[in-house]
Structure formats: C-alpha cells, structure tokens
N, C-alpha and C positions, 0 to 999 in steps of 0.2 A: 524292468520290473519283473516281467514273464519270465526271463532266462534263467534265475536262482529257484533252485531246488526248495528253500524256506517259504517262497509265496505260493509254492504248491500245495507243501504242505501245509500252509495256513489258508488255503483255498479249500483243499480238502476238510479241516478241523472247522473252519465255517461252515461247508454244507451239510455237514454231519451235524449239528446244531442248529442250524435254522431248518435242517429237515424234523426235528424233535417238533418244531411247533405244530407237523401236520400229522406226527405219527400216535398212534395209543400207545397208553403206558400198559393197561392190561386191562383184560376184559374178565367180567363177573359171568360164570356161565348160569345158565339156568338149573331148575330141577330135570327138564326133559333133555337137557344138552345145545338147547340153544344156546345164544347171545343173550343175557339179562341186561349187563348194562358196562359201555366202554368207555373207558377214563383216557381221559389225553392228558399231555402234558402241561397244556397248559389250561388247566381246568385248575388246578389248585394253583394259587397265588404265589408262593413263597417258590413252588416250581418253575412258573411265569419271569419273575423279577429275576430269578439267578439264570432263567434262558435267554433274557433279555442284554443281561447284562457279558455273561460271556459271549452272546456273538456280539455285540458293540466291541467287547475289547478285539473278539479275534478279525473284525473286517475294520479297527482300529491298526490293529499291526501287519495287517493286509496293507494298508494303502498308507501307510508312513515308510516308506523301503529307502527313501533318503537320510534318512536319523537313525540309522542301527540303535544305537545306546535307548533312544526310548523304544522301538519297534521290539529289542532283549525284552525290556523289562515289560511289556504292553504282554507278549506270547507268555513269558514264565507268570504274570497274575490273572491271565488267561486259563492256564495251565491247573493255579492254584485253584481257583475257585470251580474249573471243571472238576477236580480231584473232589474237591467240599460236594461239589452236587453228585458223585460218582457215588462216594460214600453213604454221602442222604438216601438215596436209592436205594442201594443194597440194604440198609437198616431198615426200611421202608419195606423194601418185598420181603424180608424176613419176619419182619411182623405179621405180614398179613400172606402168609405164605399159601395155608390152605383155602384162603377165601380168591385168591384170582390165578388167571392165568398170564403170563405173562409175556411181551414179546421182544423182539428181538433187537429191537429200538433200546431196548435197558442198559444195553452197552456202547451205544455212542457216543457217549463221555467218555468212555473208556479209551475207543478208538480217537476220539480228538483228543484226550489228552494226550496220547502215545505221539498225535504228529506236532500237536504243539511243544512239547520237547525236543522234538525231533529238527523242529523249525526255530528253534532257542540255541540249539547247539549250532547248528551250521552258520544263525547269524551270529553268535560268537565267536566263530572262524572267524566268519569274514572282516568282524570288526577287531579283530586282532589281525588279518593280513592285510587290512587299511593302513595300521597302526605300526607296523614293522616299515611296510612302502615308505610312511610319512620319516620316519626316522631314515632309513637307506638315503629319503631326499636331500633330510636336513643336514646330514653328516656328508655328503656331498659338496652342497654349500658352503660349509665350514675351512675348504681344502681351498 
C-alpha cells in the first residue's frame, strides 16, 4: 500500500484537510491591533459538513488501494468537491475582504486538490498497466 507514490499523495491531501479542522480561517483585528475575534473552520456549518465530508472521501481512497476503479473515482469527487469548497472560500474572503485578516490555512484546498489529482492520475496509470498485464496474460493463453 505504502510503496505507490498515489497513497502519498492522498496522505498528504488528507492531512492538509483534517489539519483545516484545527487551523483559523481569519482573525478580526481590533481597534488598537489586537486580536477581536478568530473564526475556525469549523465554526460555520456548511464549512464543517464539506470538511467532513472530503476528508471521509480522501482517507476513503486512502485505504481502498485494492480497487483502483473505485479508489479513481473516490480521489477525483474528492477532488471536486475540495475544488467547490476552494471556490467558496475565495468568494468568501472577497466579500469580506476589508473586515478580516486572513491566513495561510485558506489554501489547503488548493494544495489538496493539486495532490488529489495528482494521486487520480497515477492511479489511472496504474489501472491501465493492470489492464495491458491482464490482456499480455490472456493472449498468452490463447497460443
């Protein structure tokens, strides 16, 4: 399981996400420059459910490494829906541009989505040099 470069990457695109549950999204400063008041990610709900739900899928396609064809498809709607909350985000701090500061946590979607693609393409290698092997076998047989 450990040996393929895709369970790295979907190792990596997991911790990057289930570290969102402990980081802030942005902090309100004060009038005098303090800290007023710091928003996590999972303080708003709808932020909650979708960080919930893409790290299920990505330590979903973590630990299916026997089934390529659903492990594809588990990392690319992994993929999608980090994309969906990457975008939320951005619309999000552009709204509220001048009232927070924000941190550096805001792109870890970004970066997980980059390695869950990344970890979609090489298990599509792989499930295509399965799929060549299986044919070389069966044309073998055939002789």
């Amino acid at each position: 399981m450990w040996q393929r470069i895709q369970t790295l990457y979907l190792a990596i695109a997991t911790g990057l996400i289930i570290s969102m549950f402990f980081t802030a999204k942005a902090v309100v400063p004060g009038a005098d420059g303090s800290v007023a008041e710091t928003y996590k990610f999972i303080s708003y709900i709808p932020y909650l459910i979708l960080l919930i739900v893409i790290a299920l899928l990505d330590v979903l396609a973590l630990t299916s490494w026997k089934q390529r064809v659903f492990q594809l498809r588990t990392a690319i709607l992994a993929a999608l829906i980090t994309l969906a909350l990457q975008i939320w985000l951005v619309v999000d701090y552009l709204t509220n541009a001048g009232q927070m500061v924000f941190r550096i946590s805001a792109i870890f979607p970004l970066v997980a989505l980059i390695f869950d693609l990344m970890a979609a393409r090489r298990i599509h290698a792989d499930q295509l040099m399965v799929e060549s092997f299986s044919r070389l076998r069966s044309s073998k047989r055939r002789r």
